[in-house]
PDB file of N, CA, C and O in Angstrom, chain B, residues numbered from 101:
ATOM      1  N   UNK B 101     106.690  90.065  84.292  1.00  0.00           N
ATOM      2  CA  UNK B 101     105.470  90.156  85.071  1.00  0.00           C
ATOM      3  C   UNK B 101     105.672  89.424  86.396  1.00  0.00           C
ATOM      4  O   UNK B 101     106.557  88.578  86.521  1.00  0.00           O
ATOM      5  N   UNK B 102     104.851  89.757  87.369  1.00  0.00           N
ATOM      6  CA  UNK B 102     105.377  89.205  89.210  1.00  0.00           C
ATOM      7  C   UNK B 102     104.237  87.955  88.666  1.00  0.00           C
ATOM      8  O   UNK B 102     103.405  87.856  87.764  1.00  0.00           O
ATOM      9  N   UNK B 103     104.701  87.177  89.686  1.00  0.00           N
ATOM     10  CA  UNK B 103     103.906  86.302  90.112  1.00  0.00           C
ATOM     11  C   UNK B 103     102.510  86.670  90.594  1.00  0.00           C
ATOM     12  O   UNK B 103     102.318  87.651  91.312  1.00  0.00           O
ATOM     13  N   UNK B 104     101.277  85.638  90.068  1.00  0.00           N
ATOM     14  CA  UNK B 104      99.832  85.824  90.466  1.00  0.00           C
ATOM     15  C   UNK B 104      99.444  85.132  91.337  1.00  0.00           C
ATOM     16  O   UNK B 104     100.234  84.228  91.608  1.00  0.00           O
ATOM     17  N   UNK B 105      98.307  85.159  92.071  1.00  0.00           N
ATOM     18  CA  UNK B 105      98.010  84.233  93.227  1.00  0.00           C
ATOM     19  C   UNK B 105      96.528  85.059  92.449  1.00  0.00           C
ATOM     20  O   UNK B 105      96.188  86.218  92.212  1.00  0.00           O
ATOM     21  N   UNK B 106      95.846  83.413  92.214  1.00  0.00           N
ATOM     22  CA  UNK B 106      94.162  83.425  92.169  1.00  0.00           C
ATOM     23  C   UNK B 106      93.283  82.800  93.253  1.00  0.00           C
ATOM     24  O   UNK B 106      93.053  81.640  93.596  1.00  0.00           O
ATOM     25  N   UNK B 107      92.849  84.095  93.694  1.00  0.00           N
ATOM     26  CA  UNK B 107      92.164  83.640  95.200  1.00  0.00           C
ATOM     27  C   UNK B 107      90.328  83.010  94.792  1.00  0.00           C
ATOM     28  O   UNK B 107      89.538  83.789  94.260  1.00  0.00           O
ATOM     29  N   UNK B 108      90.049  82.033  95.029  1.00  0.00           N
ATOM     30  CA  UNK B 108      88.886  80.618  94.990  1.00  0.00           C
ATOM     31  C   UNK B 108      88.311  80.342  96.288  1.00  0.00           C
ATOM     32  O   UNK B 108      88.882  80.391  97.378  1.00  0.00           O
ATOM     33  N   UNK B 109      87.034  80.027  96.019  1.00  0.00           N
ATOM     34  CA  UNK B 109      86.672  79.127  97.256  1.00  0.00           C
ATOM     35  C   UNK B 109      85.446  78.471  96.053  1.00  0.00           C
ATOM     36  O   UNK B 109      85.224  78.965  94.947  1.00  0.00           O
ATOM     37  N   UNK B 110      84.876  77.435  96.553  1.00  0.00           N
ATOM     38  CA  UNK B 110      83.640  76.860  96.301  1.00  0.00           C
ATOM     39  C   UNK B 110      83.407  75.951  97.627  1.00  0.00           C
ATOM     40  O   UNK B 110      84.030  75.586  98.624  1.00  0.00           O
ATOM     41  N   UNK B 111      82.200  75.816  97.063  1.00  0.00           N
ATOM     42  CA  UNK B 111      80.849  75.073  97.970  1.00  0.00           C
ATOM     43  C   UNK B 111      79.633  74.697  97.918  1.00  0.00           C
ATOM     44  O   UNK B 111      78.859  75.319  98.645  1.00  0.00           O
ATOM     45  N   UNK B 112      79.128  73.699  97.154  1.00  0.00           N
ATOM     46  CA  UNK B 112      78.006  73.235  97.134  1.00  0.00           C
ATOM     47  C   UNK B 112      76.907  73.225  97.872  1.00  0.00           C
ATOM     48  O   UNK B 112      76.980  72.490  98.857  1.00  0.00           O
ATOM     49  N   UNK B 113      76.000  73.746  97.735  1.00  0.00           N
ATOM     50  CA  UNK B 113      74.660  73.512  99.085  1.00  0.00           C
ATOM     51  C   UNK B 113      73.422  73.196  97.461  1.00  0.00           C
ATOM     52  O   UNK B 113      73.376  73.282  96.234  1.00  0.00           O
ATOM     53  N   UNK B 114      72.572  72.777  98.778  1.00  0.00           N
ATOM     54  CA  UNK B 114      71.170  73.181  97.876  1.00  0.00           C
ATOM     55  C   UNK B 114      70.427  74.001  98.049  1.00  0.00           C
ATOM     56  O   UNK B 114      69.911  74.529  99.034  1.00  0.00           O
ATOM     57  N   UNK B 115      70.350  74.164  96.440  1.00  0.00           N
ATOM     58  CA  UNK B 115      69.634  76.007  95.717  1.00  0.00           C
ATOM     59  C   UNK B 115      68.673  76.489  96.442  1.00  0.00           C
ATOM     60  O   UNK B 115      68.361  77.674  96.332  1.00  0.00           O
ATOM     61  N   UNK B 116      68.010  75.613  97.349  1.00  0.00           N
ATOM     62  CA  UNK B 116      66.741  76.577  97.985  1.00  0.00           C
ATOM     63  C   UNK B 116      67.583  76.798  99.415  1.00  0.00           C
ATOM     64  O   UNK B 116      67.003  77.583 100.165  1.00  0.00           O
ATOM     65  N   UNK B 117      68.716  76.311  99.888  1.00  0.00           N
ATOM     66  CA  UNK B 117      69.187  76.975 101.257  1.00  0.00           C
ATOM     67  C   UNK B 117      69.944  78.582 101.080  1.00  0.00           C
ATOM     68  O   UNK B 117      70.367  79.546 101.719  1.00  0.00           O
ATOM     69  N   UNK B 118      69.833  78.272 100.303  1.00  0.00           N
ATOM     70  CA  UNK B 118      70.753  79.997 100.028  1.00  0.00           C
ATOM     71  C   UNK B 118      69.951  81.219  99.502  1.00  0.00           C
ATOM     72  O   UNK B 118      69.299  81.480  98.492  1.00  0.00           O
ATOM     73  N   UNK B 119      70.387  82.005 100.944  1.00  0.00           N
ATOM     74  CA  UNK B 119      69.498  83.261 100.935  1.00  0.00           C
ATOM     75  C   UNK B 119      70.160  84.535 100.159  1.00  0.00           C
ATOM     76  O   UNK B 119      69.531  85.225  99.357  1.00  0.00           O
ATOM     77  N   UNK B 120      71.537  84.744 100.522  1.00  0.00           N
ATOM     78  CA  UNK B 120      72.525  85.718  99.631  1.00  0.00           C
ATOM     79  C   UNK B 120      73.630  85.153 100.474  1.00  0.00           C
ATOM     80  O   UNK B 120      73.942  84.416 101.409  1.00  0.00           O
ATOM     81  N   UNK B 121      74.081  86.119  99.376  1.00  0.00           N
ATOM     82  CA  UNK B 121      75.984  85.479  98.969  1.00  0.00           C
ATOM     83  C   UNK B 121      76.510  87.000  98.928  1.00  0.00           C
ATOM     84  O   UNK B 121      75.966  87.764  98.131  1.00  0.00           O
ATOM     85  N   UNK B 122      77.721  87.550  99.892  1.00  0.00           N
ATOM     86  CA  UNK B 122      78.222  88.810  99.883  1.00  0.00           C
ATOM     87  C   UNK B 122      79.712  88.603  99.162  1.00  0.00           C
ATOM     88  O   UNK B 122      79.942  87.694  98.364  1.00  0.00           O
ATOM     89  N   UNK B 123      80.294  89.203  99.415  1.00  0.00           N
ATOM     90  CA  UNK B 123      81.602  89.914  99.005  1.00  0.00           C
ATOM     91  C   UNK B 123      82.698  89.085  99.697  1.00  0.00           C
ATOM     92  O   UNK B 123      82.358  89.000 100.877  1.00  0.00           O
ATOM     93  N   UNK B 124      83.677  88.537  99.530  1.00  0.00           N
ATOM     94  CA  UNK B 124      84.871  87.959 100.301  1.00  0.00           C
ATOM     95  C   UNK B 124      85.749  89.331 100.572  1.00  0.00           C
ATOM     96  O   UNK B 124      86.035  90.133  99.683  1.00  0.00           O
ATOM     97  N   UNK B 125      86.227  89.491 102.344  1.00  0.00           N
ATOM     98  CA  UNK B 125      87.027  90.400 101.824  1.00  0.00           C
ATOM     99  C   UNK B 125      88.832  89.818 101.999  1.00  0.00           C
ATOM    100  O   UNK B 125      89.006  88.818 102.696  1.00  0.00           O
ATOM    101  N   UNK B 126      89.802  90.345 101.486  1.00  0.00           N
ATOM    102  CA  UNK B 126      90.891  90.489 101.332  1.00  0.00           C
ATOM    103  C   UNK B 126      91.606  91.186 101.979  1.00  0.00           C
ATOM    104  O   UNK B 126      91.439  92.399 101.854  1.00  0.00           O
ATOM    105  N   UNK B 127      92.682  90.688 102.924  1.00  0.00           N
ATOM    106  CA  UNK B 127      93.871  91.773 103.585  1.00  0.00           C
ATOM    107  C   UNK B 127      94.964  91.470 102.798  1.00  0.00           C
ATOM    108  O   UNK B 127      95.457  90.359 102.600  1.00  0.00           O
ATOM    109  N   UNK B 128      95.348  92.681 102.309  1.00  0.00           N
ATOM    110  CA  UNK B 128      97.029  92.563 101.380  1.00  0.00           C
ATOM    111  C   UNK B 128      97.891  93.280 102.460  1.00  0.00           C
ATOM    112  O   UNK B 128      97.623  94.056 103.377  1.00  0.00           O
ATOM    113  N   UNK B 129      99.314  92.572 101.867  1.00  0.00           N
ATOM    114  CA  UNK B 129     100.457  92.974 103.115  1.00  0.00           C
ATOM    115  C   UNK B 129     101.031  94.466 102.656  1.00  0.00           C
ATOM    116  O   UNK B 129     102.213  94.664 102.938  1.00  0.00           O
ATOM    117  N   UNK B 130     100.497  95.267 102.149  1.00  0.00           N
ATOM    118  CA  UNK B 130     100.278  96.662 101.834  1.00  0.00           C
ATOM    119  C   UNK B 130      99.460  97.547 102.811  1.00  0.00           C
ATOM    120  O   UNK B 130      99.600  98.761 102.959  1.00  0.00           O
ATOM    121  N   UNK B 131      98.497  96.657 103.516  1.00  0.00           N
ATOM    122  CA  UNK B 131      97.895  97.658 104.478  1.00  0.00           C
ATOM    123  C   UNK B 131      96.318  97.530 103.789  1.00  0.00           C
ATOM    124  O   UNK B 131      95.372  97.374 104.561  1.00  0.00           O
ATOM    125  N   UNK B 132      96.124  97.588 102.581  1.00  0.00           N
ATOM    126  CA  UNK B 132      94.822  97.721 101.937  1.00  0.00           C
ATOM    127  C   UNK B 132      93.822  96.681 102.373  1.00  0.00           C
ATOM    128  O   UNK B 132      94.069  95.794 103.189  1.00  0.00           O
ATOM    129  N   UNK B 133      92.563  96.884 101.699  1.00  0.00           N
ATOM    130  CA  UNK B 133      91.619  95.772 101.843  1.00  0.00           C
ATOM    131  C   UNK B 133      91.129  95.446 100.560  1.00  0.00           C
ATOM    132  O   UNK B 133      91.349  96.261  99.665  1.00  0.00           O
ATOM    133  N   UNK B 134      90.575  94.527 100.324  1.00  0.00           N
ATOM    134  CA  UNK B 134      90.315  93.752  98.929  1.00  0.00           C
ATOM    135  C   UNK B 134      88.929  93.007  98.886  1.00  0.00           C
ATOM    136  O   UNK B 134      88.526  92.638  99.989  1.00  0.00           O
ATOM    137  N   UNK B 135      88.103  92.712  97.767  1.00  0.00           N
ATOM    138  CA  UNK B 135      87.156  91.862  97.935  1.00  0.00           C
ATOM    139  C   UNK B 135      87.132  91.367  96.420  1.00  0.00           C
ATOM    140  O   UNK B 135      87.540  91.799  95.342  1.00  0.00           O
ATOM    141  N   UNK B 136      86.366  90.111  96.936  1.00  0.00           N
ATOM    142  CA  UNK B 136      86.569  88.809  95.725  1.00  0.00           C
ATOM    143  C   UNK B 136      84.994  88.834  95.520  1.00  0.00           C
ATOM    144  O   UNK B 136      84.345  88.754  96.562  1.00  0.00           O
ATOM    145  N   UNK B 137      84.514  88.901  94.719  1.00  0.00           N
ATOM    146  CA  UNK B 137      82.959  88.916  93.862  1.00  0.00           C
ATOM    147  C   UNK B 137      82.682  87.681  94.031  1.00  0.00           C
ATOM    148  O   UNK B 137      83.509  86.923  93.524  1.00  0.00           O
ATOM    149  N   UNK B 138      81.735  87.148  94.610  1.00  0.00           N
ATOM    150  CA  UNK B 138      80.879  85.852  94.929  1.00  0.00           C
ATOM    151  C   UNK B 138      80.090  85.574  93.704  1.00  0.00           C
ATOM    152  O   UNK B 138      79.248  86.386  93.319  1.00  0.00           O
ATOM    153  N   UNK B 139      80.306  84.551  93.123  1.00  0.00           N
ATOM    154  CA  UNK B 139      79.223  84.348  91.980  1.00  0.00           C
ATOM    155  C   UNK B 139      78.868  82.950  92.433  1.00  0.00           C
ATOM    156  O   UNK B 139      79.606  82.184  93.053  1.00  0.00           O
ATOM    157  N   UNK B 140      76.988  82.623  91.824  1.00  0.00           N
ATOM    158  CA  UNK B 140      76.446  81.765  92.212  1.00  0.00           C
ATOM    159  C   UNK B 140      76.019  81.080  90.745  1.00  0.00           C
ATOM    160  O   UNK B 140      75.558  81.647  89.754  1.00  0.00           O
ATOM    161  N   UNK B 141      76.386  79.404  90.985  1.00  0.00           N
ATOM    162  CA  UNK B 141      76.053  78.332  89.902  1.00  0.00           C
ATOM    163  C   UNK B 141      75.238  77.505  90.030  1.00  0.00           C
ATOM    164  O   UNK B 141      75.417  76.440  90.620  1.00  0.00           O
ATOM    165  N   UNK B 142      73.973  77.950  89.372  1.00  0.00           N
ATOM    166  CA  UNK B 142      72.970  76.255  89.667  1.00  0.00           C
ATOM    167  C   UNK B 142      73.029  75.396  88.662  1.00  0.00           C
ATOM    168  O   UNK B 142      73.431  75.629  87.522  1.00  0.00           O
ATOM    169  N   UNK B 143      72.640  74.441  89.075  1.00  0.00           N
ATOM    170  CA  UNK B 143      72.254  73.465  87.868  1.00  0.00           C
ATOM    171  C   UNK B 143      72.540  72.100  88.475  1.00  0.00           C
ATOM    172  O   UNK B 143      72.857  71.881  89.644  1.00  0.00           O
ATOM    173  N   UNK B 144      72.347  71.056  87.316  1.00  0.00           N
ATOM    174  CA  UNK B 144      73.365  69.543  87.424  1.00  0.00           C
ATOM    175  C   UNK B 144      74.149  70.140  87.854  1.00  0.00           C
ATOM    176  O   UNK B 144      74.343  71.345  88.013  1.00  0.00           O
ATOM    177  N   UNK B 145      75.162  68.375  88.286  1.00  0.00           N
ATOM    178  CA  UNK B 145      76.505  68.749  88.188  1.00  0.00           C
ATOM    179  C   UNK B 145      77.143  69.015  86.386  1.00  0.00           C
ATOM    180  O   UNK B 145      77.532  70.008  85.771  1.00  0.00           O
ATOM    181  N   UNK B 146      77.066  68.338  86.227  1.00  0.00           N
ATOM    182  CA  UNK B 146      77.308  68.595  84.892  1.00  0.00           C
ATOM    183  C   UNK B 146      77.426  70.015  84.154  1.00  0.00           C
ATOM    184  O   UNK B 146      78.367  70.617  83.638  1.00  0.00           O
ATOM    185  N   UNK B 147      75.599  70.378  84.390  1.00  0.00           N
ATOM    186  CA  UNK B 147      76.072  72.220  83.948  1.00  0.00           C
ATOM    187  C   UNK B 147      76.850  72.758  84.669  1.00  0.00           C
ATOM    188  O   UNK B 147      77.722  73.318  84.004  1.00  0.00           O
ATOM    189  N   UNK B 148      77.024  72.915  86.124  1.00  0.00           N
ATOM    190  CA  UNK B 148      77.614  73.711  86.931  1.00  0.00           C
ATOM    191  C   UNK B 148      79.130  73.432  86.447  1.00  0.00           C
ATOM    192  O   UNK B 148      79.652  74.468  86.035  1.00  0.00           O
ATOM    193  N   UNK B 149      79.836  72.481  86.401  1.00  0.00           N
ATOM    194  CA  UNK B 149      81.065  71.958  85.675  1.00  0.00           C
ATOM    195  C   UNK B 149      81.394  73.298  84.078  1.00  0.00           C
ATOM    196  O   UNK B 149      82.214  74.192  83.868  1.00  0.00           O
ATOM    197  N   UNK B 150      80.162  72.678  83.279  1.00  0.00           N
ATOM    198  CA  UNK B 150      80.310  73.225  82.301  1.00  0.00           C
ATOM    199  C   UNK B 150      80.513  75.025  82.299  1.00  0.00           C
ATOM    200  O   UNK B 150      81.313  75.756  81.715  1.00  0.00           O
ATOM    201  N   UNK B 151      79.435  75.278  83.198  1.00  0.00           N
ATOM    202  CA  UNK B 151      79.829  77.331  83.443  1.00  0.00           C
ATOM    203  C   UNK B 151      80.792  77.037  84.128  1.00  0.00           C
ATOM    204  O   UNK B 151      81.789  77.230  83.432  1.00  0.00           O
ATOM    205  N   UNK B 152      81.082  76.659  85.149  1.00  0.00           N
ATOM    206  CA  UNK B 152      83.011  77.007  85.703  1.00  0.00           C
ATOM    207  C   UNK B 152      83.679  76.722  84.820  1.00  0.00           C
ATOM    208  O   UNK B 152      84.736  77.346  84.914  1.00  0.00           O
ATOM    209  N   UNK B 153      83.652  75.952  83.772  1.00  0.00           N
ATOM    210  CA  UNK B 153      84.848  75.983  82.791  1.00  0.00           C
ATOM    211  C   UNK B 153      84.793  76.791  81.552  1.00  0.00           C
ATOM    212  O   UNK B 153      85.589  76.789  80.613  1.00  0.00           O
ATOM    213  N   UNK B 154      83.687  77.498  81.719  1.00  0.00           N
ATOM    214  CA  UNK B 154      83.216  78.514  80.152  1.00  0.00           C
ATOM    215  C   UNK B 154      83.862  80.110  81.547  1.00  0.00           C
ATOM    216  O   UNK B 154      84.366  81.177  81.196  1.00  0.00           O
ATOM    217  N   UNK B 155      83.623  79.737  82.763  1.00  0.00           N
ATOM    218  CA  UNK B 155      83.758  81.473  83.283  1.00  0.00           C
ATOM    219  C   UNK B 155      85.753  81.240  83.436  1.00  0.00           C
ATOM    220  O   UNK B 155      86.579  82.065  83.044  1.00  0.00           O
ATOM    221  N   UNK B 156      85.967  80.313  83.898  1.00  0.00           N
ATOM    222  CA  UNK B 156      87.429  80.119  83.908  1.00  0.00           C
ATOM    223  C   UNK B 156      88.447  80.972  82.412  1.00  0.00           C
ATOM    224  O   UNK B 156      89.115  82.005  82.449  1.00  0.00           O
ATOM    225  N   UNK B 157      88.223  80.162  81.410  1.00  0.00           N
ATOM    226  CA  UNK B 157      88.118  80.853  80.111  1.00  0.00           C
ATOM    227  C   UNK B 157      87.867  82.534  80.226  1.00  0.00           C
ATOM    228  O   UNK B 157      88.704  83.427  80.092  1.00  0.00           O
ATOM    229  N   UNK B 158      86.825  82.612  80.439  1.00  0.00           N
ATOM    230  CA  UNK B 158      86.158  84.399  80.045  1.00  0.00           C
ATOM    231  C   UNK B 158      87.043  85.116  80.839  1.00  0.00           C
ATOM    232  O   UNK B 158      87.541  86.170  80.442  1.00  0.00           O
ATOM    233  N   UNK B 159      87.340  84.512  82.198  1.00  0.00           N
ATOM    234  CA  UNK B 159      87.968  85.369  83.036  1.00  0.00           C
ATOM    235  C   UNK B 159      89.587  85.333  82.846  1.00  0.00           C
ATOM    236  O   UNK B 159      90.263  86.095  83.537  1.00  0.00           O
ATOM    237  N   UNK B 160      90.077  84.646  82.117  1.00  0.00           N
ATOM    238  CA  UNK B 160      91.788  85.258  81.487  1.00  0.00           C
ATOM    239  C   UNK B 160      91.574  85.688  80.322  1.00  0.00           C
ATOM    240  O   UNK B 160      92.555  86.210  79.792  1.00  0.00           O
ATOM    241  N   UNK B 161      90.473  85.651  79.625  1.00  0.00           N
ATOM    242  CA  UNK B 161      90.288  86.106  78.416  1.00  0.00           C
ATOM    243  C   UNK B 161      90.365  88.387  78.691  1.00  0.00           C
ATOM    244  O   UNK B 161      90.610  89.251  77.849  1.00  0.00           O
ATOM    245  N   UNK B 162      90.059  88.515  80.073  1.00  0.00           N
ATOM    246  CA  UNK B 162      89.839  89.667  80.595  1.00  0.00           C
ATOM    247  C   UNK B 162      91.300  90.048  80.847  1.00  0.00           C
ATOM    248  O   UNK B 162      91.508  91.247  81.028  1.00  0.00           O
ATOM    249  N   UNK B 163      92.513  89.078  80.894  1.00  0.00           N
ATOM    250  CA  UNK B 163      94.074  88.898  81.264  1.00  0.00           C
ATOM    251  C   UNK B 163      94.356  88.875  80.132  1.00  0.00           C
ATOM    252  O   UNK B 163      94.797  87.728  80.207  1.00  0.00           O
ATOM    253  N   UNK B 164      94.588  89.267  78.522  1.00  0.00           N
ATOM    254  CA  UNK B 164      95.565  88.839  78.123  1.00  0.00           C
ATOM    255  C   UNK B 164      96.635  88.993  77.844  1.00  0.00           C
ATOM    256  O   UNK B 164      97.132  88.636  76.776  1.00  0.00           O
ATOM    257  N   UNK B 165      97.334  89.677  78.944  1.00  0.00           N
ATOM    258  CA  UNK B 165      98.776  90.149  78.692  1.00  0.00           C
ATOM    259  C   UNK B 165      99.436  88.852  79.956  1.00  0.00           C
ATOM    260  O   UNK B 165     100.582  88.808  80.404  1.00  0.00           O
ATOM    261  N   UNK B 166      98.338  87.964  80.261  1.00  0.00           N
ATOM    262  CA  UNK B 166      98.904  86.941  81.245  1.00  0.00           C
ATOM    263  C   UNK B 166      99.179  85.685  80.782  1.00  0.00           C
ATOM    264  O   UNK B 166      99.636  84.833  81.544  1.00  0.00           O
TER     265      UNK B 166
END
């Protein structure tokens, strides 16, 4: 299997400044274009911790030939 590159960003604000959240997009050295799905976490810190480490999980669980 090639090598993976997992593309991330985060950023904290507070929950009432945020109006929407779009699409990241992606240039691959193929010529194509790409986009990365924005997902949004409220809570404590604590919960927010806790769903990034339950979606981290779910999302190689969607990989498992990785």
């Amino acid at each position: 299997m090639a090598d993976l590159v997992l593309v991330y960003g985060l950023r904290l604000l507070p929950a009432d400044e945020v109006e929407a959240v779009q699409a990241a997009p992606i240039k691959l050295k193929n010529g194509h274009d790409a986009q990365v799905t924005m997902h949004i976490v409220e809570g404590s810190r604590e919960q927010i911790e806790a769903q990034l480490r339950h979606s981290i999980d779910a999302f190689f669980d969607f990989y498992p030939e990785i």
